[in-house]
N, C-alpha and C positions, 0 to 999 in steps of 0.2 A: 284562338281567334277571339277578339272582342265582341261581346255581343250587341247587339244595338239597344237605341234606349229605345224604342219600341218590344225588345223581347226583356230588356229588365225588368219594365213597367207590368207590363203580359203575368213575368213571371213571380214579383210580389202579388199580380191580383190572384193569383192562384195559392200563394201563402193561403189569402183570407176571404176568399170565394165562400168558404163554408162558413156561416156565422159563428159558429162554433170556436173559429181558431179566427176569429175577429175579437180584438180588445178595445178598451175606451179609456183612457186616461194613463193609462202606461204604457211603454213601448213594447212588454213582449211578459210572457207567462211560461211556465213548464206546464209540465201534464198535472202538479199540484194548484194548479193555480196562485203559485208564485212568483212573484216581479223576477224578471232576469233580461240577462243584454240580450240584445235582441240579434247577436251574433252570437252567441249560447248554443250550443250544439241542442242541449236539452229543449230550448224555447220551442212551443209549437203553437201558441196562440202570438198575435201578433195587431198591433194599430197599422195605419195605412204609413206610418214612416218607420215605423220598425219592420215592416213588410221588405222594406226597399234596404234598409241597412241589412239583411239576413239575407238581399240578395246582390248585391253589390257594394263592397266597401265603400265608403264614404272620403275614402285617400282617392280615389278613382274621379275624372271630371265627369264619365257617365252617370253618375251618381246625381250629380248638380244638375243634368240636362235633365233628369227624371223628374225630379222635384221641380223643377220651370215648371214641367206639363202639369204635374199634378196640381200645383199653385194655382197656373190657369186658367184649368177647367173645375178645380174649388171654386176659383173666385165667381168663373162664370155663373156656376150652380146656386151658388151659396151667397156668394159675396163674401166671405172669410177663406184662410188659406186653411191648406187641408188639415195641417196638425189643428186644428181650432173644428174644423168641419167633423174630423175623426171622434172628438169630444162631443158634442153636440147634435150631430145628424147623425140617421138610421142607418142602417147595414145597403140597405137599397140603394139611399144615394151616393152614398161609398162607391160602391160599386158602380153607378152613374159617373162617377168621376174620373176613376179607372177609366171607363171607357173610354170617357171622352180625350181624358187623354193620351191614353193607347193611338188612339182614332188622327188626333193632331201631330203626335210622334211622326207617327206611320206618311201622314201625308206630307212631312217634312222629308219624308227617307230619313229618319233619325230612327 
């Protein structure tokens, strides 16, 4: 079963929930703190779009519904889209944007 873009979204915020396995200017790290794709089996640190690639291909059109939200609720937050927000803004509001998007998904039934 496919999963909704409400549990994609959910479950890249939980990628990078821990700041720890949060990045900023790359899309994904190993446990060396090395750049790698962020579908890398090895990859454990992750940006808020490499969160989403390591949990739903990017061949998938749930993929594009995820990125709508996150967009968004960036722009809302920010006024910038989130790969720009990921770069720029703190781990907190990161995670403000998750939310908000989760929160829009959800009340879409998406």
């Amino acid at each position: 079963m496919t999963k909704t873009v409400t549990e994609i979204i959910s479950d890249a915020k939980k990628l990078i929930e821990d700041p720890e396995h949060w990045v900023q200017y790359t899309m994904a790290h190993d446990s060396q703190g090395n750049t790698v794709d962020p579908e890398d089996k090895e990859a454990v640190s992750f940006c808020s779009v490499g969160a989403l690639y390591n949990t739903i291909s990017p061949r998938e059109k749930e993929f594009y519904r995820a990125i709508h939200y996150l967009n968004d609720a960036s722009r809302e937050l920010t006024g910038i889209l989130v790969v720009s927000a990921n770069d720029t803004c703190s781990h907190r509001s990161i995670m403000r944007i998750f939310d908000n998007a989760i929160k829009n998904a959800k009340e879409n039934n998406e």
